[in-house]
N, C-alpha and C positions, 0 to 999 in steps of 0.2 A: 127261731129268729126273734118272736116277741121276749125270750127270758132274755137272751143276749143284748136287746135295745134298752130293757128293763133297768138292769144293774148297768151300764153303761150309763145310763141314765143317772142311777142313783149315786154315780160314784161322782161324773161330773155335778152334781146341784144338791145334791142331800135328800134328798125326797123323792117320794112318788112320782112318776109323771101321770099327769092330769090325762084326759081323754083328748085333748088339744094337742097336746106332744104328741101322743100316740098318733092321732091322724096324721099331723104335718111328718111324721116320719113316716109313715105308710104313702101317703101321697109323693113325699122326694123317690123313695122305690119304686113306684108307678114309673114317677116322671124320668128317671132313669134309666129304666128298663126299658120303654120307649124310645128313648135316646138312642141305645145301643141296638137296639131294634130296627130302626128308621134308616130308609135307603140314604146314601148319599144327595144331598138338597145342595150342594153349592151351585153358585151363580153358572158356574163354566157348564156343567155337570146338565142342568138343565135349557141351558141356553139364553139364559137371562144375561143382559149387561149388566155389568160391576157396577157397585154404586156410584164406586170413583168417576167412572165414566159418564155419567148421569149428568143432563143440561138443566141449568135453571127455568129452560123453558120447558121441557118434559115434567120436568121430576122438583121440587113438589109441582100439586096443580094446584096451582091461584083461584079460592074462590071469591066471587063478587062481594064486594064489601060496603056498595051502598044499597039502598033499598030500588032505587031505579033498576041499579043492575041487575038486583035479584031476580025484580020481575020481570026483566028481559030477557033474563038465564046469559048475560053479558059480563065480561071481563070489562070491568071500569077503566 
């Protein structure tokens, strides 16, 4: 697999790949493999509501934006 990223490598850029290529290609495989690994996470799947559905008043949460409220732990 590294000869095959190697010259794929060299054929798109000209050159060596650096120690930097090499990792960020080893990492997208990690992160891939993972991917294809990983149960099903959709919203339905686990019970969550859809974002769509999501109220201004839930979903973001409003944090205090003056200093009084902060330290009241109060929504201004």
């Amino acid at each position: 697999m590294l000869k095959a990223f190697i010259e794929k490598y060299q054929k798109a850029y000209g050159s060596v790949p650096d120690t930097v290529a090499a990792l960020a290609y080893d990492a997208t495989l990690v992160a891939v493999d993972a991917m294809k690994r990983a149960p099903d996470t959709s919203a339905r799947r686990c019970g969550m509501p859809s974002p769509r559905r999501r109220t201004s008043r839930a979903w973001p949460a409003r944090s205090p934006s003056t200093p009084s409220a902060m330290r009241r732990n109060v929504a201004p």
